[in-house]
C-alpha positions, -999 to +999 in steps of 0.1 A: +000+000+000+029+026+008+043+022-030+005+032-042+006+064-020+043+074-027+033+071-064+006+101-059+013+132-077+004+166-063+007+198-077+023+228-049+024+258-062+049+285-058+044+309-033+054+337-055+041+331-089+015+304-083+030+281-109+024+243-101+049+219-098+038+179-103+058+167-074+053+127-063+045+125-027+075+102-020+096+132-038+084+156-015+089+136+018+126+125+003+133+165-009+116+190+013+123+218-013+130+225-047+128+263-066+107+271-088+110+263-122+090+297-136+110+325-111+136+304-092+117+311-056+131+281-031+095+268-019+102+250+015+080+222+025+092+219+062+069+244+074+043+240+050+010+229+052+011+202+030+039+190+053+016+186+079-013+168+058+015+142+049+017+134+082-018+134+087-025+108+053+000+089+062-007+086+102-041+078+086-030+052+059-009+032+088-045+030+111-061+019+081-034-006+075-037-018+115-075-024+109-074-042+077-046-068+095-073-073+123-099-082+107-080-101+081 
């Protein structure tokens, strides 16, 4: 199941110029940055929200992952 949601694509957007960047989730939690590819800003994910919803999906995935074992 973890390959399925590291495979995910999302699309942050910069900051400054609001250009998206197709980023896979694994790439973001491996990277934490990158700049932009339209004006060069250096978009941190650290303190990000989307940080903090990765943590949440995948705090979420590994409860689902605990039920479906106990009831398998």
């Amino acid at each position: 199941m973890r390959e399925s949601f590291d495979d995910v694509e999302i699309n942050p957007a910069c900051p400054k110029c609001g250009q998206g960047h197709r980023k896979t989730v694994r790439w973001l939690r491996e990277e934490g940055s990158f700049n932009c590819i339209i004006c060069g800003t250096r978009i941190s994910l650290e303190d990000a929200p989307i940080r903090s919803a990765l943590r949440n999906i995948e705090q979420v995935r590994e409860e689902l992952i605990r039920v479906l074992e106990q009831d398998a």
